[in-house]
N, C-alpha and C positions, 0 to 999 in steps of 0.2 A: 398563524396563517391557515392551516388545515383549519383550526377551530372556527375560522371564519368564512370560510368556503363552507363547511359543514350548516352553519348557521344559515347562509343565503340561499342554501341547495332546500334546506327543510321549510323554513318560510314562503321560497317561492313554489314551492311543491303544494303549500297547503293553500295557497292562491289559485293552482291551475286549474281542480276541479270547477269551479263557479268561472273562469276565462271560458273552456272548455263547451259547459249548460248553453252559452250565453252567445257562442258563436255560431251564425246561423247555417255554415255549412255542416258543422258537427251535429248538430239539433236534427236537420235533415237526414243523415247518417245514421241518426240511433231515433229514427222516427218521434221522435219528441218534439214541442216549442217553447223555448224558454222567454220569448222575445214579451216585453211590454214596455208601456212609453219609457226614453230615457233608458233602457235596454242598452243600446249602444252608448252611450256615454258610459254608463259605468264601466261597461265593457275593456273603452278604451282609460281609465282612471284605474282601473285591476289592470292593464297590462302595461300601462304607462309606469306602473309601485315595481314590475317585475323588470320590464326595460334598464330601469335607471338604478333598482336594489340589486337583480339579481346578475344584471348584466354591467356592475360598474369595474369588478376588477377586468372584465375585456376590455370596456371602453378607454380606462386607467393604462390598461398594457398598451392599446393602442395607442395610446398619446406617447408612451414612452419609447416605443419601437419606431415610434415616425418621430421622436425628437433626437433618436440615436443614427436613425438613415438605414435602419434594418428591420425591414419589415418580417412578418413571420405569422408563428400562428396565433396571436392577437389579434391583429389587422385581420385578418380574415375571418376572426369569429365576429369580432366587431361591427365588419361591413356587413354579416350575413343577418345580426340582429338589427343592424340599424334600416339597412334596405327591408327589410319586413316591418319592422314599425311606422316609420316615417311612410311605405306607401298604405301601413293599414289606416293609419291617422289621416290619410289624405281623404282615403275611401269613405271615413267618419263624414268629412268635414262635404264630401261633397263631389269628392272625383270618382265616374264612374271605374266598378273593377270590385274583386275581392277583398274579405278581408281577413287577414293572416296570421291574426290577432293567436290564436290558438298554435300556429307554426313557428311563433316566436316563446311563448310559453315553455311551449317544452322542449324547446332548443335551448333556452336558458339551463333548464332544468337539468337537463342530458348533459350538459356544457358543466355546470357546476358540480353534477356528480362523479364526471369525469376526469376531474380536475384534484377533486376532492378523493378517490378513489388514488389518483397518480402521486399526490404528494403523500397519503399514509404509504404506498410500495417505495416511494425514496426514504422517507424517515426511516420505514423498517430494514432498509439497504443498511443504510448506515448506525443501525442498533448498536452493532458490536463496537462502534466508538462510541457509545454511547455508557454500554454497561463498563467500557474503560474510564470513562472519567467517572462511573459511580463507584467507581472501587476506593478508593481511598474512604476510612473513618473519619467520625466525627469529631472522636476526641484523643487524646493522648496521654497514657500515664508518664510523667516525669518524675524523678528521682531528683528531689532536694533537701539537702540535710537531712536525710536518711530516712526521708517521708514520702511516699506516694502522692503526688498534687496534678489533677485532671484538670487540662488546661486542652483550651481548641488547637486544630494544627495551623490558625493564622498565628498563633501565640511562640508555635516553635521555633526554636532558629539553631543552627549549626552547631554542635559542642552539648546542647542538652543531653543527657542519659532517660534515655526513655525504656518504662519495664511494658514488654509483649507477655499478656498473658498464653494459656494456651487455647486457641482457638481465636484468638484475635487477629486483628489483621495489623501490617506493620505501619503504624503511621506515616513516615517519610522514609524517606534513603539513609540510608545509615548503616554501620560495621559492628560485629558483633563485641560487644568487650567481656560478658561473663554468658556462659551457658551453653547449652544446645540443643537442638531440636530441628524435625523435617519440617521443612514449610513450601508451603504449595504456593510455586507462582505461574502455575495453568492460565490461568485468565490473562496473564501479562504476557507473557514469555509463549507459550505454547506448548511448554514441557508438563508433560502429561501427570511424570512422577514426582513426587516432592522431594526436594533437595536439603541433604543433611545439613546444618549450619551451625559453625563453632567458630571458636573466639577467632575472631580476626577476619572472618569472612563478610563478606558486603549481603545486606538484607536491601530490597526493593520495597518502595512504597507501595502497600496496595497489596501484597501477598499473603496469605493467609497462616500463620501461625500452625502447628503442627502440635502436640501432648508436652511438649517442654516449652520453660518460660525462659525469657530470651532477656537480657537486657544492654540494650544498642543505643552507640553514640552519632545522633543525627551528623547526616554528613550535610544534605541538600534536602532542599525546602522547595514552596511554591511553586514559581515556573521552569526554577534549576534541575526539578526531580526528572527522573527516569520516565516517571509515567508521561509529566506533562509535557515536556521533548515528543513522546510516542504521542499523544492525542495531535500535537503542535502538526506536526511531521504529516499523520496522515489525512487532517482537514486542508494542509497542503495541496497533497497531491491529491484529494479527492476535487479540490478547485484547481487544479493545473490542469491545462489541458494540451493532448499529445498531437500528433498529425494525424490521428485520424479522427479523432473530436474535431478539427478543425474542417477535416473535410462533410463530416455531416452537418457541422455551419454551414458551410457553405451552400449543400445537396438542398439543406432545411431553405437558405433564401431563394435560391432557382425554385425549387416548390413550390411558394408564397406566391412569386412573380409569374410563374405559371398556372398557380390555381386562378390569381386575378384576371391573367389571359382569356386562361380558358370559360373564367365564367362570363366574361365579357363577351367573349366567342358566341358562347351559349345563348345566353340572352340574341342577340344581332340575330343568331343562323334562328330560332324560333321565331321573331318574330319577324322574318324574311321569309318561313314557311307558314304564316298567317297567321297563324295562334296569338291567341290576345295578350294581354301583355301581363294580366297577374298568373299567366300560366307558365311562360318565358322568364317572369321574374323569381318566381318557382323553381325552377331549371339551374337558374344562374346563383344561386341561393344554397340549393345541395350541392354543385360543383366546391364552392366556396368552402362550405363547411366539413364536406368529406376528406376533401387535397387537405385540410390542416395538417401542416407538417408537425404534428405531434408527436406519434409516436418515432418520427426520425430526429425530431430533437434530444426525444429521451434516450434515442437508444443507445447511443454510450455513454453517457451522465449515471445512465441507471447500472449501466455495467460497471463504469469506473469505482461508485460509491459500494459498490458491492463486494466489486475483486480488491478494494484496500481497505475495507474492513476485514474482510476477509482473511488476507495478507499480516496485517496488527495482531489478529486475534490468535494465528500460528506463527509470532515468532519473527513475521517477515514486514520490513518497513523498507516503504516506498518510499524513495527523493526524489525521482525521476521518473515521470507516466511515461514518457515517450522511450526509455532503456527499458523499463518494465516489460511496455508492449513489445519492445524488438526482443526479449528473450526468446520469442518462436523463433528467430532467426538462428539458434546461437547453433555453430558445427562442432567448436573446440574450448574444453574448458578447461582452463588453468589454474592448477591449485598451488598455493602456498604449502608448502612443507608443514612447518613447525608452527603448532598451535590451530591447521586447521583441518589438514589429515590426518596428525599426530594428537594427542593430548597436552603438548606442550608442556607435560612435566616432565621435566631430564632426574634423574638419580642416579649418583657414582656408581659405574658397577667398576671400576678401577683406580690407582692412582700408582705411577710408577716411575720412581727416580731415574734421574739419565746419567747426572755426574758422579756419583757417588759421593757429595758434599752433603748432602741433604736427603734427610726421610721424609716418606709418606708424608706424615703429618704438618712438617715445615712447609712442602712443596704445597700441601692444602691451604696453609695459612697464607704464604705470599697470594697464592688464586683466591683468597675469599675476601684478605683486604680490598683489593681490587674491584670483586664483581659486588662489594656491598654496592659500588655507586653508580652502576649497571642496573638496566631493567631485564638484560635480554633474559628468558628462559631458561638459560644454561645456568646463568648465576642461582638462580633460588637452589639449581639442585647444586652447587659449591658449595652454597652459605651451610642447606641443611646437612650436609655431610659434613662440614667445619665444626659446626654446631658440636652433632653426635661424636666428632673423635676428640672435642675437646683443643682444637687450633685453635691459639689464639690471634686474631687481626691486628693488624698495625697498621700505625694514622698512614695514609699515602695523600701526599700532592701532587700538582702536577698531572690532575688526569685526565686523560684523554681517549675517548673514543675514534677506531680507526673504523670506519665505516666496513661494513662486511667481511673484518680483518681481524677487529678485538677490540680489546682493549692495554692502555699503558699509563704508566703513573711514578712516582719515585717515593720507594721504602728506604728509609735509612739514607738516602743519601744515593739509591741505587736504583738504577732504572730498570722497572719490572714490567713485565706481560704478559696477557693472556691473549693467543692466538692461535690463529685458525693454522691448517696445511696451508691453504693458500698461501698465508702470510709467508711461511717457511721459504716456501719456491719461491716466490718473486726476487727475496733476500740472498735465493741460493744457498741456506742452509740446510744441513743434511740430518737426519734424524732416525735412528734405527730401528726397524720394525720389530714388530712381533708376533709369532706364530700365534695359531691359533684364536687370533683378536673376532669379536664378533663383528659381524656385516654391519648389524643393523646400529651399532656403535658410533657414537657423536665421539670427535678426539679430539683437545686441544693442549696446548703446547703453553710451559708456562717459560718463562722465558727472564735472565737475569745479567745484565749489560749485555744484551743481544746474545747468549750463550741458552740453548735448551736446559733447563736444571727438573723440567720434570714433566711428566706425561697422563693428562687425567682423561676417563672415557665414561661418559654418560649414554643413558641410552633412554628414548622417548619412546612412548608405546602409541602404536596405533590403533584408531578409533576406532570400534566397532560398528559405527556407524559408516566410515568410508568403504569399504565396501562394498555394501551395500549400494552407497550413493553414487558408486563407478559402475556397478552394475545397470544402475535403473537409467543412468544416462548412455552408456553405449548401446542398450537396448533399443534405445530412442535414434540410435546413428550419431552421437556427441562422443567426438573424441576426448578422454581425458589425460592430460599431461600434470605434469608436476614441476614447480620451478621452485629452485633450493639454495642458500648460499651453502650449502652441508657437502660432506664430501661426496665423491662417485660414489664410494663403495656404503656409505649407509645408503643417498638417494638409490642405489640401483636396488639395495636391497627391501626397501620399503616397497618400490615398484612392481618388483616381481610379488611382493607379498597381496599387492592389490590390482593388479593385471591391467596398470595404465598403459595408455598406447604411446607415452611419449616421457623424457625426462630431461631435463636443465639443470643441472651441478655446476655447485660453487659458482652462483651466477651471484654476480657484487650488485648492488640497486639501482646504479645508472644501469645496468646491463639488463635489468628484468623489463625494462620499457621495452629495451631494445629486442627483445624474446617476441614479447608481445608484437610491435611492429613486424617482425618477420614473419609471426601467424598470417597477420592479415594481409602481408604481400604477396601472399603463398593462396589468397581467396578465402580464409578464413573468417567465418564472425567468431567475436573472442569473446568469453565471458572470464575475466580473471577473478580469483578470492584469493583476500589478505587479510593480516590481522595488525600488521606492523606498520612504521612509519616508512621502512622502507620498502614496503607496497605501495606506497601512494602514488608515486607517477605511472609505473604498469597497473593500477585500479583507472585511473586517468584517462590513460593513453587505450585502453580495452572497452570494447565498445561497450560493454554492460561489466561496471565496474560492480564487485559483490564483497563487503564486508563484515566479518565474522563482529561477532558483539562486544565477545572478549578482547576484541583489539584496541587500538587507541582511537582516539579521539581526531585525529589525522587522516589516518583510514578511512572510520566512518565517514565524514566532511568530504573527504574525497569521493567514496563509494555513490552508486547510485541507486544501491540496495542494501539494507545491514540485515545479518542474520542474528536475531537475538542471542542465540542458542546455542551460538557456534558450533552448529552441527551440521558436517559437512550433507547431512542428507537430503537437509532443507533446501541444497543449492539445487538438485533433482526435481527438488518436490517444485520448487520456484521454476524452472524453465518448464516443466509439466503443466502450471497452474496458466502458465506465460499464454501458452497455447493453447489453454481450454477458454482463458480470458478471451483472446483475440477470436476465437470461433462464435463466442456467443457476442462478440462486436458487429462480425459479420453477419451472421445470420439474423440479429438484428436490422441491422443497414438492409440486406436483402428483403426483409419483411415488410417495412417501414415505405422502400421506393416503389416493390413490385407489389404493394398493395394499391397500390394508385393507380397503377395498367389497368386494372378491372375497376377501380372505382370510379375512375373520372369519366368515361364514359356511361360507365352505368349511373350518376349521378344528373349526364347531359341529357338523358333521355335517348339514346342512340338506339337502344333496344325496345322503345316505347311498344313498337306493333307486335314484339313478342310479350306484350304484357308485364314487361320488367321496367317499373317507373316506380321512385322511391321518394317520398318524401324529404324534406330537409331534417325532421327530427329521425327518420329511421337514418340517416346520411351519416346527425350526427353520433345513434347508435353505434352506428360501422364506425366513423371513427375514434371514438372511443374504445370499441371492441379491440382494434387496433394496439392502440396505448395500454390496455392493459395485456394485451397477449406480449408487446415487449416489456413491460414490466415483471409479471411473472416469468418469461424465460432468463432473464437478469438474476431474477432470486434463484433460480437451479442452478446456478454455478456453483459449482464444490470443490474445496481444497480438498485434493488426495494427498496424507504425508507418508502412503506407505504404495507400492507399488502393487 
């Protein structure tokens, strides 16, 4: 399409000079006479090639805007070429008056470069989805019978072993199973640093290889991969559109219906003041062409494609334009504990018998049978301390997950669990403290026919990046709270470590909706982050639902924003970005309508006896000049990821 606008803009450019020689008001202007017999005939055969060539995608839009029942700025370029041909051709054939043969020329002209100029500023908008679908390689080294064989990535498929040199990029999605090595997934992710990667960790398609050779077993292919979900995702929302795209629809058809007013106005009041009628149609001509509601149709199209490229290229994926946009809104933001303030990896710093039946080690062994068939966090740091002391697991049936409680199952013939305090209270079972326990200490309770048999304490570090990312939103006036199923005294102690203004303990997952709703009844706008399944209804129920990358699949689906990175800072950077977005929406919109206050008259002639009277091509100058000052303020939007 550009390449074709391009084409009709230079063609009919190289026609205008000889339209131009040949018209006899121009000739008179630049004291020349181009005129001999048949003069005008070719005249009108050069601008009749430029009409119907250079003017066909207007007359095209036109036809399609009046067969949709939405007129806009087709229709109006349309009318403005065709009323200036059809009365120059008149002029030809015989009817006294001007001829405009030249004012249509380079209206075309002006029209096609502006056009052609607006769609390279959208293509360049949208680059950075662009240079994401170039990411992915050509080819793939696979490992077969103990051979090296280069085969294309339509060729891969799930379970292949493929070898990453170093410096290669990772063909598909896949986990590592021998090696390791730092590999840079900047372009994807937006993490700036390359990421250490050994056996068992998940490689993305598309990331760049690091000094160590890698050898990973494809997990996902084609449209199943990581990247192509992200391209999928934000051509999305780059074609979604929010309520306030809708409203510049809207501003854009009153425009249309008012430039044709007005030029209709125009015309009637000149030749009411006497004036002949190719001077009034003159008039009615630049009205028409200047009111093209162009640069208001672009002006959030070109913002949109810009802030979710934008957005992809640090890390941040849009589901929702219209939560996006309300992120200026947001007062109070709710975070997830574990995995999204915290690091989400727990490690034993304890393990302490209660009946004296049983050691350390045994107490570890019943907690690791268990949490093998467990996803939560807490388990990986059981299994890996099982692991290191050497507990052996045992087969369990019977298991069950008790929602923000634990979990239960049957060893031996005997009914075991791991749970929370919570669990303990509700049961009314009593359990003996201990001096000097750490604050910041996860604690759960292993449990053997409903009797405590042992006591394990894990403790999760928090991020270095939270923080930070509390600080740069209550800077902003955003309160931050924290909602937790964990006990008071780790959540109070995390809290004070990070200077949130609010906290939620031991809140079970129906209750976290219920949190949420009490924000908002309180006047708050809510933004919640989660990483877990049981975030999903408070992601839901929160006006701007935000999910971390490393969570499930649930979450995200739920969310209305995912953070790659799982870095709580991003959440900051995104309501920051929320509201640089929506200012250059508006200041677009503002541009785009109050440029018409002084155009439309100055286009009617109103000012004529101050000597302010413009032609239709200087009209369509201005607006053009227009369209590109809101395209270029589109492209100055900048994601800030650091305060």
């Amino acid at each position: 399409m550009i390449e074709d606008f391009r084409k009709r803009f230079f063609i009919s450019l190289a026609l205008t000079p000889f339209v131009l020689v040949l018209s006899p008001m121009i000739g008179r202007f630049l004291g020349i006479s181009m005129t001999f017999p048949g003069s005008t005939v070719v005249l009108l055969l050069l601008s009749s090639f430029v009409f119907a060539y250079g003017g066909w995608p207007f007359l095209n839009g036109f036809a399609g805007e009046v067969k949709k029942g939405t007129p806009g700025m087709m229709t109006l370029i349309a009318l403005a070429i065709s009323v200036a041909y059809f009365y120059s051709a008149a002029v030809v054939f015989g009817l006294p008056g001007k001829i405009f043969f030249w004012e249509l020329v380079t209206l075309v002209d002006i029209m096609l470069l502006g056009h052609w100029i607006e769609m390279r500023s959208v293509l360049g908008a949208s680059r950075a989805l662009q240079e994401l679908a170039r990411l992915m390689p050509s080819e793939a080294h696979v490992l077969r019978n103990g051979d090296v064989v280069e085969v294309s990535l339509a060729d891969l498929s799930p379970g292949d072993v493929v070898l990453v040199r170093p410096g290669e990029k990772v063909p598909a999605d896949s986990v590592v199973v021998r090696g390791q090595s730092y590999v840079n997934e900047a372009l994807i992710t937006g993490e700036s640093k390359p990421v250490r990667k050994k056996e068992g960790d998940a490689l993305i398609g598309g990331a760049l290889n690091g000094e160590g050779s890698l050898e990973a077993r494809i997990e996902k292919t084609g449209e199943d991969s990581y990247l192509s979900k992200i391209v999928s995702l934000v051509r999305q929302a780059q074609d979604s559109k929010s309520k306030t795209q809708h409203l510049a629809d809207r501003a854009a058809l009153w425009l249309t219906l008012v430039a044709i007013g007005a030029g209709t106005a125009t015309l009637a009041a000149w030749l009411f003041i006497g004036r002949d009628f190719a001077y009034a149609m003159e008039r009615m001509v630049t009205v028409m062409v200047i009111t093209c509601p162009h640069a208001l149709g672009l002006a959030i199209p070109l913002v949109v494609a810009v802030s979710t490229a934008l957005c992809a290229a640090n890390g941040l994926l849009i589901r929702n334009r219209t939560a996006f946009e309300n992120a200026r809104k947001i007062t109070a933001v709710v975070f997830d504990k574990t995995g999204t303030l915290t690091e989400g990896t727990f490690g034993v710093t304890g393990v302490r018998p209660l009946d004296g039946t049983m050691d350390e080690r045994e107490v570890l062994a019943l907690a690791a049978s268990l949490e093998r068939s467990s996803e939560h966090p807490i388990a990986s740091g059981i299994l890996r301390e099982a692991e290191e002391k050497g507990a052996d697991r045992e087969h369990v049936t019977d298991f069950e997950a008790l929602k923000g409680k634990g979990i239960m199952g049957t060893i031996g013939g005997k009914r075991v669990g791991v749970v929370s305090p919570g669990y303990l209270r509700e049961k009314g079972i009593d359990t003996p403290g201990q001096e000097g326990e750490d604050r910041a200490s996860t604690v759960v309770y292993v449990l053997k026919e409903g009797d405590p048999v042992g006591e394990i304490r894990l403790a999760d570090r928090v991020r270095k990046e939270s923080r930070d990312a509390v600080k740069r939103l209550q800077s902003s006036g955003i309160r931050c709270l924290m909602l937790t199923g964990d006990n008071r005294t780790v959540a109070g102690a995390i809290s004070s470590e990070l200077g949130l203004d609010g906290t939620f303990a031991e809140v079970l997952p129906h209750e976290k909706q219920e949190k949420i709703k009490a924000l908002q009844s309180e006047g708050e706008f809510v933004a919640m982050t989660g990483d877990g399944v049981n975030d999903a209804p408070a992601l839901a129920q929160a006006d701007v639902g935000i999910a971390v990358g490393s969570g499930t699949d649930v979450a995200a689906e739920t969310a209305d924003i995912v953070l790659v990175n799982s870095n709580p800072g991003d959440v900051a950077s995104l309501v920051l970005f929320g509201r640089a977005t929506y200012r250059k929406m508006v200041q677009n919109l503002w541009w785009a309508t109050g440029y018409n206050v002084i155009a439309i008259p100055l286009a009617a002639g109103v000012f004529y006896k101050a000597g302010l009277v413009i032609s239709p091509a200087v009209g369509a100058i201005l607006m053009s000049l227009s369209t590109v000052i809101v395209a270029v303020n589109a492209r100055m939007l900048r994601f800030e990821k650091e305060g």
